[in-house]
C-alpha positions as CSV (number, residue, x, y, z in Angstrom):
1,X,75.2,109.9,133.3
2,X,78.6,109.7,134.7
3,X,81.6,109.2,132.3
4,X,82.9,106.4,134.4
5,X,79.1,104.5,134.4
6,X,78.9,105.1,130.4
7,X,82.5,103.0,130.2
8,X,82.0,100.3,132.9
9,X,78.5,99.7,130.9
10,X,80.2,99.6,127.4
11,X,82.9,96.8,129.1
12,X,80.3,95.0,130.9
13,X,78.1,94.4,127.0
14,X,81.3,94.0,125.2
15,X,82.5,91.1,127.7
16,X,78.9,89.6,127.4
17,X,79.1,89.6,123.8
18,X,82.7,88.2,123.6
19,X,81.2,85.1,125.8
20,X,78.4,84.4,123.6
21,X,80.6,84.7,120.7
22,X,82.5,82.3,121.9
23,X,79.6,80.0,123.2
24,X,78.1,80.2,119.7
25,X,81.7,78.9,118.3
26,X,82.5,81.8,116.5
27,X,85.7,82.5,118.0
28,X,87.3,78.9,117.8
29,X,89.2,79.7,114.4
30,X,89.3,77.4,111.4
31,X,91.5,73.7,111.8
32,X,95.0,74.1,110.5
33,X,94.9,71.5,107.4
34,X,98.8,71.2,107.2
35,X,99.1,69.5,110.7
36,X,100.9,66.4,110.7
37,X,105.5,65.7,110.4
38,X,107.0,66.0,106.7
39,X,110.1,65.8,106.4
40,X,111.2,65.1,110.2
41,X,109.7,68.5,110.9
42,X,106.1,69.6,112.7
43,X,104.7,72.7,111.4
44,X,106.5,75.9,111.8
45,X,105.5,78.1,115.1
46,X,102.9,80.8,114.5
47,X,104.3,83.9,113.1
48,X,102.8,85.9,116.2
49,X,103.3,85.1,120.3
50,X,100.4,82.6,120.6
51,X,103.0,79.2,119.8
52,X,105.4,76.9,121.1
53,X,107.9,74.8,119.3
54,X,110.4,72.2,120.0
55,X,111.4,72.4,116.6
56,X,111.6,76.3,116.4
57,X,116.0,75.9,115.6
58,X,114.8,74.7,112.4
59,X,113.3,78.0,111.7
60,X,116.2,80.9,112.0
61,X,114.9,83.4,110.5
62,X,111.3,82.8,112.3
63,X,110.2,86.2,113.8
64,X,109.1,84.2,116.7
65,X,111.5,81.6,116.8
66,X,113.1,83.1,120.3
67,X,109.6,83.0,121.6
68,X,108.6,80.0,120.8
69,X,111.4,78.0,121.7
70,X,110.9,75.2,124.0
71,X,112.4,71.9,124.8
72,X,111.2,68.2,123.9
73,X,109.8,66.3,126.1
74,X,112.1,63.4,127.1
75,X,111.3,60.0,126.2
76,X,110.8,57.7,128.9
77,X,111.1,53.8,127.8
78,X,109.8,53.6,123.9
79,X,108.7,56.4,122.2
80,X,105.3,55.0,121.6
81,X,104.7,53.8,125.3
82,X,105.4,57.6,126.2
83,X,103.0,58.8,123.9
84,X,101.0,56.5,125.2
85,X,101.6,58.3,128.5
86,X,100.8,61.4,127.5
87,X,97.6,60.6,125.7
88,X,96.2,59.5,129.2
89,X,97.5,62.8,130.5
90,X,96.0,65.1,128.6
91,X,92.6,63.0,128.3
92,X,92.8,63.8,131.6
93,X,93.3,68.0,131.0
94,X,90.4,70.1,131.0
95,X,89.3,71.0,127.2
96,X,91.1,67.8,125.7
97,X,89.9,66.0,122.8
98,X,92.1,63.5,121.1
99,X,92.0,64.4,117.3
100,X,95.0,61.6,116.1
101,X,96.3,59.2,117.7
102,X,98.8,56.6,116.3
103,X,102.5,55.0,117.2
104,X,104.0,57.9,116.8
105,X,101.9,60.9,116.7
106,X,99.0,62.3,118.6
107,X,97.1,65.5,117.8
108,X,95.0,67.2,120.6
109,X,93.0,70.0,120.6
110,X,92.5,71.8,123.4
111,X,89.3,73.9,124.1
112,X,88.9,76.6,126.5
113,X,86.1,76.9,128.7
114,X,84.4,80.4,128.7
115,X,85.3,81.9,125.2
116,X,86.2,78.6,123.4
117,X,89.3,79.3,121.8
118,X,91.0,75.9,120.5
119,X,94.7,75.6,120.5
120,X,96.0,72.8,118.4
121,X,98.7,70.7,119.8
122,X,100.9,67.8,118.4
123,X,103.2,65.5,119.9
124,X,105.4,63.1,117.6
125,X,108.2,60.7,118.6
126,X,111.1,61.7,117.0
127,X,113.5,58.3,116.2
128,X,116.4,60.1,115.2
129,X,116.6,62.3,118.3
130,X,114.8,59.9,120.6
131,X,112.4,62.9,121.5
132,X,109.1,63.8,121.9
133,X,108.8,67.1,119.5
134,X,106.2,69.1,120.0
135,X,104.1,72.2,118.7
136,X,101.1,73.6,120.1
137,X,99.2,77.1,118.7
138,X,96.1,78.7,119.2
139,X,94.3,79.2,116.3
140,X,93.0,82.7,116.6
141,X,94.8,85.9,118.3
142,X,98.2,86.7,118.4
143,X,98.9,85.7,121.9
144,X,98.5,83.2,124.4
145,X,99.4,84.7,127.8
146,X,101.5,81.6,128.0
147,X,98.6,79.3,128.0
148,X,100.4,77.1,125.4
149,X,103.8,77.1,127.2
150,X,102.4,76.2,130.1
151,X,100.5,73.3,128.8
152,X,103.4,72.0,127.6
153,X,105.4,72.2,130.7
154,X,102.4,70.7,132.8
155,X,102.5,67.9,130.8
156,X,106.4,67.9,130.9
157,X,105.7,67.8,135.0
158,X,103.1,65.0,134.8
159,X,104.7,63.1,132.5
160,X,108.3,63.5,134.9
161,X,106.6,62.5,137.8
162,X,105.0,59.2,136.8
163,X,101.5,60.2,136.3
């Protein structure tokens, strides 16, 4: 047997295995249990490429702070009425399940669809910076291909244009 035909079949049962790893839940990771603002302050980012972080200034010596920088989201009206807003949006986003949701906080996870990797994601109105802060990791890996960055920014986009 060909060289080339040995390696596409070793790719070909590796990827079918991943999948039904992933269908079986085994590669979703293990819920952070320190979710949740203390002290005016989300969760650091992740200490790999697979976060983002509106609060990732607070962390200068982070050795992903530069990576996982990204701006709040801008509060439009009250701080609660946009969380609000962007509950609906992301019950909207494929892979969403609200976790928390109160005044000034809401915790979604986020699923994907094939391998079932969960990224956690908060949102919390921040009073003294009239912001919406915001963190979002996945739990497993240590990247994202930008997954979580561009979550973020979608939402930013939706939540701009009045959706």
């Amino acid at each position: 047997m060909p060289v080339i035909t040995w390696l596409l079949m070793v790719v070909a049962a590796l990827a079918v295995l991943a999948v039904g790893a992933g269908q079986l839940g085994w590669l979703q990771g293990t819920p952070p249990a320190d979710l949740g603002v203390r002290e005016g302050k989300l969760k650091p980012p992740s200490a790999t490429e697979n976060s983002v972080s509106s609060q990732a200034a607070f962390y200068p010596d982070h050795p992903q702070r530069n990576y996982a920088d990204i701006a709040p989201l801008a509060v439009q009206g009250s701080g609660p009425a946009t969380l609000a807003r962007i509950k609906v949006i992301v019950s909207g986003m494929a892979g969403a399940g609200v976790v928390r949701s109160d005044a000034d906080y809401l915790y979604v996870q986020f699923t994907s669809r094939v391998l079932r990797f969960v990224d956690d994601t908060e949102f919390w109105f921040d009073p003294v910076n009239n912001a919406i802060q915001v963190r979002s990791a996945s739990r497993v890996g240590r990247g994202d291909l930008g997954v979580n960055r561009k979550r973020i920014e979608n939402i930013r986009s939706a939540l701009a244009a009045g959706r």
